[in-house]
N, CA, C and O of each residue as an XYZ file, in Angstrom:
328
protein
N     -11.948    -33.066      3.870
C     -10.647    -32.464      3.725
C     -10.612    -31.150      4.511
O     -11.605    -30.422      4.502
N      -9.453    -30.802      5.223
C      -9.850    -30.138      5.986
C      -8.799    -28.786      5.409
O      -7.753    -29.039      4.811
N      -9.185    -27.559      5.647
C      -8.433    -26.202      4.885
C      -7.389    -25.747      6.273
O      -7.423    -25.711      7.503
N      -6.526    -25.459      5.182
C      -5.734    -24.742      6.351
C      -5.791    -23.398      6.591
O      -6.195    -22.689      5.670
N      -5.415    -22.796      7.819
C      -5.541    -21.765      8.614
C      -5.274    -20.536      7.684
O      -5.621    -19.414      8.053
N      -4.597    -20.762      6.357
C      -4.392    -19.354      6.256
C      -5.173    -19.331      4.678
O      -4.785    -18.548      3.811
N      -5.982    -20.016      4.514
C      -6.499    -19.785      3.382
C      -8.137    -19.492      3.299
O      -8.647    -19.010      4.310
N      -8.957    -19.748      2.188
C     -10.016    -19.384      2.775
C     -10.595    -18.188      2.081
O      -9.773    -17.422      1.579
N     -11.790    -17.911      1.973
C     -12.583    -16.537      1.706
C     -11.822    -15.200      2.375
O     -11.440    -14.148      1.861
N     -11.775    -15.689      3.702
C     -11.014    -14.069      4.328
C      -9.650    -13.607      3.983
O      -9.279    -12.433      3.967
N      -8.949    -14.648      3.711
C      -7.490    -14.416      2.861
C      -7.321    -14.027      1.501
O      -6.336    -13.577      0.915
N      -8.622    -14.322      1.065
C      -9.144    -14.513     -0.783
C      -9.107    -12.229     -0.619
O      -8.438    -11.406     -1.244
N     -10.153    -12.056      0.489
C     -10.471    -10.795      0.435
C      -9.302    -10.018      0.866
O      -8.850     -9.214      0.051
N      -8.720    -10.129      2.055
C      -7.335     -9.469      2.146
C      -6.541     -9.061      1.099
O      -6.276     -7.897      0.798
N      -5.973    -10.611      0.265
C      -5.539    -10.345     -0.968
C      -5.586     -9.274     -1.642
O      -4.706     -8.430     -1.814
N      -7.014     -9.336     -2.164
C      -7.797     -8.852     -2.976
C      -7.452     -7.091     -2.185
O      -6.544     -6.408     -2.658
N      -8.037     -6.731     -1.362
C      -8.194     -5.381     -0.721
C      -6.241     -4.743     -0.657
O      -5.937     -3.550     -0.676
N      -5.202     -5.932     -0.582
C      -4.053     -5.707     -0.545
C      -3.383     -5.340     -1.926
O      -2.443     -4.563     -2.093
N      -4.112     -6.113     -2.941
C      -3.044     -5.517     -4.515
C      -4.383     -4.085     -4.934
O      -4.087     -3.060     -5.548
N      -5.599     -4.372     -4.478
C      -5.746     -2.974     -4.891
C      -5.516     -1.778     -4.374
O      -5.550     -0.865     -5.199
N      -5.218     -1.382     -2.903
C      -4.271     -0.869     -2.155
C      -2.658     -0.383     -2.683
O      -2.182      0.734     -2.481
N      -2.052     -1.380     -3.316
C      -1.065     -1.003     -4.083
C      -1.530     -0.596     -5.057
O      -1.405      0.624     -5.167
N      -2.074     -1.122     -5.919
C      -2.248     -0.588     -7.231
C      -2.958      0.525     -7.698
O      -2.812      1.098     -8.778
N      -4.063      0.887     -6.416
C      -4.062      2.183     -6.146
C      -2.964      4.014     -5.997
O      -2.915      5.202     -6.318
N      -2.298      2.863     -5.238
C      -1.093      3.741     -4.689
C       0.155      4.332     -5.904
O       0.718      5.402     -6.138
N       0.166      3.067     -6.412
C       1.190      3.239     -7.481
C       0.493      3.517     -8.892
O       1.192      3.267     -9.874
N      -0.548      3.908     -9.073
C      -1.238      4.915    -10.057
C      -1.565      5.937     -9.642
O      -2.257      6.492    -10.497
N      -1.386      6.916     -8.211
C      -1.205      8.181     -7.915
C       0.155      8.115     -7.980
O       0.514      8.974     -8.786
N       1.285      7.406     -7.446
C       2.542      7.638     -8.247
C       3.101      8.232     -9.435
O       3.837      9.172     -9.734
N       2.399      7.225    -10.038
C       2.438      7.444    -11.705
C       2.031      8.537    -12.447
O       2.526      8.978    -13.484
N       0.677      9.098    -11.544
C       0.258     10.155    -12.015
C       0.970     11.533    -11.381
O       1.001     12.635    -11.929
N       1.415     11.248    -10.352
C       2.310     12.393    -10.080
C       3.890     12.939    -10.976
O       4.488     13.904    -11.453
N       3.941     11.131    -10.672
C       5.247     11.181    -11.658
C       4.751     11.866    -13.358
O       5.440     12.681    -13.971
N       3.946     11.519    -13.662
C       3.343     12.173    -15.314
C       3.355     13.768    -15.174
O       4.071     14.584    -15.753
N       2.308     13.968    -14.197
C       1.852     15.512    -14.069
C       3.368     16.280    -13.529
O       3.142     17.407    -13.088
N       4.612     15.945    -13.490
C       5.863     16.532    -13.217
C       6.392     16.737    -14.044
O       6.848     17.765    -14.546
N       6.387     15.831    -14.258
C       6.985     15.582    -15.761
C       6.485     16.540    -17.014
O       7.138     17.174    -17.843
N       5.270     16.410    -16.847
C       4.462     17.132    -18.046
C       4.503     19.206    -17.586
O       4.213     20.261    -18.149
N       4.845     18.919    -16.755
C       4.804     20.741    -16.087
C       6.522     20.767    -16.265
O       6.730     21.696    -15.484
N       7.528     20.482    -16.628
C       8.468     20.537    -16.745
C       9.486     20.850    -15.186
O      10.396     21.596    -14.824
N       8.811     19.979    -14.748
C       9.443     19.527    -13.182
C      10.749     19.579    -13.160
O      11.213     19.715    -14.292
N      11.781     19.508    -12.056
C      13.036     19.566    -12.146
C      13.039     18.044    -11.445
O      12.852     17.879    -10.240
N      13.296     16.896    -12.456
C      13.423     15.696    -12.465
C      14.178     14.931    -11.052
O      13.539     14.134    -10.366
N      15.613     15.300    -10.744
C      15.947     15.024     -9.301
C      14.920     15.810     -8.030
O      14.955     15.243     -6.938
N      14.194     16.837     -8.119
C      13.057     17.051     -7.255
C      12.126     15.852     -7.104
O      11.968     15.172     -6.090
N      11.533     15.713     -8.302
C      10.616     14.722     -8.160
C      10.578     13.183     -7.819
O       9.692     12.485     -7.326
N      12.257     12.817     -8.394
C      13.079     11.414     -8.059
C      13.267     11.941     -6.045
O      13.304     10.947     -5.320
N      13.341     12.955     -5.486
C      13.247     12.803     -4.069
C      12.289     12.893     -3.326
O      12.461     12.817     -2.109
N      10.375     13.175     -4.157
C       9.402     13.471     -3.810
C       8.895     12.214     -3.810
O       8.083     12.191     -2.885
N       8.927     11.247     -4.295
C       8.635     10.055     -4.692
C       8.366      9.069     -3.822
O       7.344      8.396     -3.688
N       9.930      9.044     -2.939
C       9.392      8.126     -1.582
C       8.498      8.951     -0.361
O       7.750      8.485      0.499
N       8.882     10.339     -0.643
C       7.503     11.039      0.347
C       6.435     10.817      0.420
O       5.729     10.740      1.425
N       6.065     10.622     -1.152
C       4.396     10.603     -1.345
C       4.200      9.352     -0.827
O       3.254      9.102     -0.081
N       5.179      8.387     -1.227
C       5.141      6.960     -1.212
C       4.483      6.773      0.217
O       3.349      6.360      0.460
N       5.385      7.143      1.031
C       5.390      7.410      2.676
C       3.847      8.061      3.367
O       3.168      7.714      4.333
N       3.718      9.083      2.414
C       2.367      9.746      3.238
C       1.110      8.733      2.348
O       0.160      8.468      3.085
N       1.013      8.281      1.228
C       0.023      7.315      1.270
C       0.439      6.070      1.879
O      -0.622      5.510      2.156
N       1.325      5.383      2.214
C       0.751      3.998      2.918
C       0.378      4.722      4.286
O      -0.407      4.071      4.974
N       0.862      6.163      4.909
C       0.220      6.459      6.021
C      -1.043      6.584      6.367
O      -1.607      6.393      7.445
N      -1.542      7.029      5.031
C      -3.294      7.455      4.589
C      -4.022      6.329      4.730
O      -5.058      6.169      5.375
N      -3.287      5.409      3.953
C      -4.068      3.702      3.688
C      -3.883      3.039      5.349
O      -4.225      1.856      5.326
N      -3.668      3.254      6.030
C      -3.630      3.010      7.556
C      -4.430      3.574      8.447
O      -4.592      2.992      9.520
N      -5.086      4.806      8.193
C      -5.819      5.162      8.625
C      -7.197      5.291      8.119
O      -8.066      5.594      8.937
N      -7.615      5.047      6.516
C      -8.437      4.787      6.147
C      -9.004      3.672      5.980
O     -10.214      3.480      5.862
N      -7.935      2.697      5.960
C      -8.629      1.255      5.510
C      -8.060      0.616      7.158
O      -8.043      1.129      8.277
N      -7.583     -0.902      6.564
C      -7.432     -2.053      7.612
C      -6.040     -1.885      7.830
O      -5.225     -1.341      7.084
N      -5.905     -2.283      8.663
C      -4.324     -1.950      8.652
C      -3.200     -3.434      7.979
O      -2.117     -3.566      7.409
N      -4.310     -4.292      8.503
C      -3.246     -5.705      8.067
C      -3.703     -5.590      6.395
O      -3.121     -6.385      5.657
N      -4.300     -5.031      6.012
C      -4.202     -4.750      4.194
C      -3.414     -3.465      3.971
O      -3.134     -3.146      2.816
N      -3.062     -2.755      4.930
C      -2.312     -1.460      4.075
C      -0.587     -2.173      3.920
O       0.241     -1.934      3.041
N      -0.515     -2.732      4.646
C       0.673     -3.326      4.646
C       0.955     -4.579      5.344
O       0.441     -4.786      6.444
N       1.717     -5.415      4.804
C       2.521     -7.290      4.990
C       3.001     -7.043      5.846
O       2.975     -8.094      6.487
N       3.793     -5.890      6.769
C       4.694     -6.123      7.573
C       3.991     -5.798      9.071
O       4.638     -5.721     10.115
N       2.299     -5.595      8.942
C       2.491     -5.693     10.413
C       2.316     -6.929     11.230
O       1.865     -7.933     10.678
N       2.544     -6.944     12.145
C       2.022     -8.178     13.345
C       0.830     -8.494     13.723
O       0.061     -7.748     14.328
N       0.583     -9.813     13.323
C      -0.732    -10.336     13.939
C      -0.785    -10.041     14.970
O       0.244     -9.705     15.556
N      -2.097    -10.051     15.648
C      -2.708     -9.842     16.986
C      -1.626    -11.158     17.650
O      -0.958    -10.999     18.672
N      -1.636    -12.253     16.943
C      -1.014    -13.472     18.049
C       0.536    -13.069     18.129
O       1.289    -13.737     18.838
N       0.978    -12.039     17.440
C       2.808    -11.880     17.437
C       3.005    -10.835     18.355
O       4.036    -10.457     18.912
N       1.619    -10.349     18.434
C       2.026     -9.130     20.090
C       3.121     -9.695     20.905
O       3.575    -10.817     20.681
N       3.497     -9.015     21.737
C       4.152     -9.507     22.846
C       2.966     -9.489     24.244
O       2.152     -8.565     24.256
N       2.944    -10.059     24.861
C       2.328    -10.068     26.429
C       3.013     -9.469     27.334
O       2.612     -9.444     28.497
């Protein structure tokens, strides 16, 4: 039986390296969002800080890790253009 192209051990690990990547991300969220909260933050500040942080960690996770695990939306090597 033969496997198809997108499955497999190396997709198993992507996965894997991809929800903990988020779930990383969105428990420094959370904890930012807490520690604002808990310092008596001014709530619309922090509702506009939110997609910043959001923004500067998937930037972080791009330069620290893989890039086709920091994020779904980039292009395979084969979707380059020539």
């Amino acid at each position: 039986m033969k496997s198809q192209p997108s499955s497999g051990p190396d997709m198993d690990k992507q996965a894997q390296l991809q929800t903990a990547d988020q779930t990383l991300k969105g428990a420094i969220i959370g904890l930012v969002t807490y520690v604002a909260y808990k310092y008596d933050m001014d709530m619309q500040l922090v509702a506009l800080a939110i997609p910043v942080v959001s923004g500067i960690l998937a930037y972080i996770s791009t330069l620290v890790g893989n890039k086709k695990t920091a994020c779904l939306f980039v292009a395979k090597d084969d979707d380059q253009p020539k």
